[in-house]
FIKOLZA-247177 format. One record per residue (C-alpha): residue number from 1; residue in three letters; x, y, z. Coordinates in steps of 0.05 Angstrom, whole numbers, always signed. Example, Ala and Ser with C-alpha at 12.3 -4.5 7.8 and 13.67 -1.06 7.14 Angstrom:
<kekes>
[1,"ALA",[+246,-90,+156]];
[2,"SER",[+273,-21,+143]];
</kekes>
This chain:
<kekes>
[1,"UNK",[-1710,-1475,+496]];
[2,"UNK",[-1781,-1486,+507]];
[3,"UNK",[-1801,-1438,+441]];
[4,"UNK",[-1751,-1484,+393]];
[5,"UNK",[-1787,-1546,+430]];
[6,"UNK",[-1850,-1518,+420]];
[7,"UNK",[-1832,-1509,+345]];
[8,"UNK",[-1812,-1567,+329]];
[9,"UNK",[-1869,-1606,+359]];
[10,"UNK",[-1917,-1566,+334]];
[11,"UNK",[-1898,-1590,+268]];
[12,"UNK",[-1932,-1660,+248]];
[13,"UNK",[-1879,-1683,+199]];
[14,"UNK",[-1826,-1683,+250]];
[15,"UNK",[-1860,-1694,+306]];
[16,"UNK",[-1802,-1759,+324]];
[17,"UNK",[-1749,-1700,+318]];
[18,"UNK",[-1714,-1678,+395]];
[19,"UNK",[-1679,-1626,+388]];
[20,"UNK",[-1633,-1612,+453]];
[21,"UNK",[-1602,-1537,+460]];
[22,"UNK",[-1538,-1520,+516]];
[23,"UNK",[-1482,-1477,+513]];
[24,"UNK",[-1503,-1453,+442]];
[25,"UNK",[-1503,-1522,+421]];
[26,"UNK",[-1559,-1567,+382]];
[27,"UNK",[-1555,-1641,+382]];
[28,"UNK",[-1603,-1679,+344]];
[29,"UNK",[-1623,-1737,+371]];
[30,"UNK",[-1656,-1794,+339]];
[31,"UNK",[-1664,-1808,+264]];
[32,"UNK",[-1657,-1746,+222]];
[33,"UNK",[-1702,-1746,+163]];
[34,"UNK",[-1731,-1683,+135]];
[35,"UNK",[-1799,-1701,+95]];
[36,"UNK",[-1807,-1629,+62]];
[37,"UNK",[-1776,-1569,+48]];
[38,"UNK",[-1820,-1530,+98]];
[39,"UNK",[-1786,-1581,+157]];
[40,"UNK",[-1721,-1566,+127]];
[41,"UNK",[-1733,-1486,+124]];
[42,"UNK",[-1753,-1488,+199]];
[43,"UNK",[-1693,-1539,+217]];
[44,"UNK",[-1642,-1491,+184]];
[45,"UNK",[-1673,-1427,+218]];
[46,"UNK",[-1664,-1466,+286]];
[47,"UNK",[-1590,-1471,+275]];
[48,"UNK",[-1571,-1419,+231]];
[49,"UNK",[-1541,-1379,+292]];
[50,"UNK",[-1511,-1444,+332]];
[51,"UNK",[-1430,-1453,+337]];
[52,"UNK",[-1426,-1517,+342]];
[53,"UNK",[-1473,-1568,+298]];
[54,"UNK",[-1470,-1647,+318]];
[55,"UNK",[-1500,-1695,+263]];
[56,"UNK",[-1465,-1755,+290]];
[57,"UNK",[-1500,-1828,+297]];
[58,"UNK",[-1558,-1803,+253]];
[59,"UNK",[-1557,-1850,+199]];
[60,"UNK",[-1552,-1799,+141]];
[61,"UNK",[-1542,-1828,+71]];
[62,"UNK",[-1547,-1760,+29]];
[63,"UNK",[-1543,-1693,+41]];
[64,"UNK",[-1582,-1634,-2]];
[65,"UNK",[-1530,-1595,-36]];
[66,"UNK",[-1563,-1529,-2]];
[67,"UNK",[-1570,-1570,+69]];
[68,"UNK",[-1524,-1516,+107]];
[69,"UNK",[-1519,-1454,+66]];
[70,"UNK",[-1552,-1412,+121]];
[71,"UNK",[-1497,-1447,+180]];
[72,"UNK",[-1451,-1377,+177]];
[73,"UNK",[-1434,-1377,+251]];
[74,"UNK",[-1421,-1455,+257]];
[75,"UNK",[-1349,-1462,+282]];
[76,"UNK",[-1353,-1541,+305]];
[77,"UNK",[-1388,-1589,+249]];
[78,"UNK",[-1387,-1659,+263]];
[79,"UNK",[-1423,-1708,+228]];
[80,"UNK",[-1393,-1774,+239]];
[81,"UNK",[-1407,-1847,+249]];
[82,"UNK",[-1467,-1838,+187]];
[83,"UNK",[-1477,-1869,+121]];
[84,"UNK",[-1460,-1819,+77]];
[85,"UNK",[-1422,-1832,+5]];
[86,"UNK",[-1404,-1761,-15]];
[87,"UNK",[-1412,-1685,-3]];
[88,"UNK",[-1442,-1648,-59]];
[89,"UNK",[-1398,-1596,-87]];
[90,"UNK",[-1401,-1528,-54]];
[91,"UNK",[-1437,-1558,+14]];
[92,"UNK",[-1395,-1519,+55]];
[93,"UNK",[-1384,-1460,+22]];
[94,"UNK",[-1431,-1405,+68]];
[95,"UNK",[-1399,-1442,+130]];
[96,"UNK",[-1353,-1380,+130]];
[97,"UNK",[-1342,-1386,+201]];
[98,"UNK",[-1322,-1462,+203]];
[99,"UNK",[-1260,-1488,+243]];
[100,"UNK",[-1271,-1560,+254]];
[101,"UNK",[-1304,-1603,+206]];
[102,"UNK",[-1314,-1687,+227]];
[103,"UNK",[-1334,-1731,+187]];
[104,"UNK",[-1300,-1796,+208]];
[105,"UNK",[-1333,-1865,+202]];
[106,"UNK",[-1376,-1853,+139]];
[107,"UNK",[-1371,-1888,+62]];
[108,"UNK",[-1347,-1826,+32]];
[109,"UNK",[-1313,-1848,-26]];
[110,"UNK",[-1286,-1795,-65]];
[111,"UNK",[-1270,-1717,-49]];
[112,"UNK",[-1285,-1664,-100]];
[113,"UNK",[-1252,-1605,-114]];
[114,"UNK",[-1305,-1562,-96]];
[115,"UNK",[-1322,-1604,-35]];
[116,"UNK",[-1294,-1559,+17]];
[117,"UNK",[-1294,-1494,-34]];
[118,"UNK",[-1305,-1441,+22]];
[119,"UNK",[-1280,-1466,+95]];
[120,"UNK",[-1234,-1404,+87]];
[121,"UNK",[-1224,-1414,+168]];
[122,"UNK",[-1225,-1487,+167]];
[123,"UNK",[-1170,-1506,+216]];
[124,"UNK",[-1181,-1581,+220]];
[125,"UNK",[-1214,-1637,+173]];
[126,"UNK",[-1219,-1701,+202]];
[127,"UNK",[-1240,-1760,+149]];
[128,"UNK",[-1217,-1816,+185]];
[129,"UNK",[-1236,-1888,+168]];
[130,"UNK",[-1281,-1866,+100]];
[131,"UNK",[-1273,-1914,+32]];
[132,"UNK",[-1234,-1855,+4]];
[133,"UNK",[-1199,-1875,-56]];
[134,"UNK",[-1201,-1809,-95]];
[135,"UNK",[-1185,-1738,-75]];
[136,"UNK",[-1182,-1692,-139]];
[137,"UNK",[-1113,-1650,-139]];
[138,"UNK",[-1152,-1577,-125]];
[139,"UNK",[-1193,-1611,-69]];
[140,"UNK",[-1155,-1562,-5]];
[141,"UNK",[-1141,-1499,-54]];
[142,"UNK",[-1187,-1467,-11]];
[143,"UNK",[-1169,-1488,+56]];
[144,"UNK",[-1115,-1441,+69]];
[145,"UNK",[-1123,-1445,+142]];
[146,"UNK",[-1115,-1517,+150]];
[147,"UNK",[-1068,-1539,+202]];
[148,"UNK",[-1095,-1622,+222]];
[149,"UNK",[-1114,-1664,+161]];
[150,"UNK",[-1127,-1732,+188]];
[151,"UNK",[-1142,-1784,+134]];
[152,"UNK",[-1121,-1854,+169]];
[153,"UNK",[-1154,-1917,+146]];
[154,"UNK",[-1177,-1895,+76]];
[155,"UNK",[-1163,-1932,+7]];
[156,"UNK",[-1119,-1873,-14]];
[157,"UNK",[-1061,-1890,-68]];
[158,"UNK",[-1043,-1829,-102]];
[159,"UNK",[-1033,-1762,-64]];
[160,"UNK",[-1020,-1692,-103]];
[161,"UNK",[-1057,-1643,-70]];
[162,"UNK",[-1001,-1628,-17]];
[163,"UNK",[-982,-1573,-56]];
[164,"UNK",[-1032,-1534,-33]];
[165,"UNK",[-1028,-1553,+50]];
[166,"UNK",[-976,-1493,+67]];
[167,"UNK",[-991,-1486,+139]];
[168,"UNK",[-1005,-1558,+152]];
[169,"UNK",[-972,-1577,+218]];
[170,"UNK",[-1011,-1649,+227]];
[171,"UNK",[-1017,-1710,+168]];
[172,"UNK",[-1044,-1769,+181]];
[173,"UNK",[-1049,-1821,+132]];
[174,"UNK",[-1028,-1889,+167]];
[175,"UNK",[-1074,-1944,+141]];
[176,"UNK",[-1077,-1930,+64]];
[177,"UNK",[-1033,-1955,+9]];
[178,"UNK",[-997,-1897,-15]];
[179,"UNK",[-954,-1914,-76]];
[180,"UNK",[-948,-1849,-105]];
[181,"UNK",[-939,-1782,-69]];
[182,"UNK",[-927,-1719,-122]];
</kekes>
């Protein structure tokens, strides 16, 4: 602990960054905002061999579309209760390891269908209470694990990626306005 401490706050740039480490777990608390790519480069290296990541409460807007490609041996990712409006295609992709992604309580708007492209082992995706109003019809191809989908309170109208949920056990949609289901 006191060598990752010692990192971090050797670093000017980030000096305001805590970074808290138990149970092979890092928490980030206070505002995350990474001012260059060495920060970022450091950040990543930190966590790169962590199994459970929590971004929650940090205020994020945007996310780098290489943010978490070294996050192999993450199993728990949540990053809830944030600002953020999408996920860039292929985010998740090296999170070969992932079995839990939350991202409840943010703006996301739309899912791609490369978004998840990758969580091979992804087990559950919460994406409760977003402004989802569009999930393209290849979005879970790749999620061939997935067992809990949880998408309650969303703006969602039009579902036809079901198709490709074959060992989903959990659906939760209550609070949109489904009028078409194909």
């Amino acid at each position: 602990f006191y060598v990752i401490f010692k990192i971090i706050f050797d670093i000017p740039s980030i000096t305001s960054q805590k970074i808290i480490c138990y149970n092979e777990t890092i928490s980030y608390s206070g505002f995350i905002e990474i001012c260059n790519k060495y920060d970022f480069l450091i950040l990543r290296r930190l966590i790169s061999f962590e199994r459970n990541l929590f971004l929650n409460y940090r205020e994020l807007n945007e996310i780098r579309p290489n943010a978490f490609e070294s996050l192999k041996s993450v199993e728990f990712f949540l990053i809830s209760h944030n600002k953020i409006k999408y996920f860039p295609d292929f985010l998740f992709s090296n999170m070969i390891n992932l079995e839990r992604l939350d991202s409840d309580d943010n703006l996301i708007e739309r899912i791609q269908n490369e978004t998840f492209r990758g969580l091979i082992k992804c087990k559950t995706l919460s994406l409760n209470r977003n402004r989802i109003k569009s999930i393209q019809h290849n979005s879970f191809e790749s999620l061939i694990m997935l067992r809990n989908l949880y998408l309650e309170k969303n703006f969602i109208q039009y579902l036809d990626f079901l198709i490709f949920l074959v060992n989903l056990n959990t659906l939760n949609l209550a609070g949109n306005k489904i009028e078409l289901i194909k």
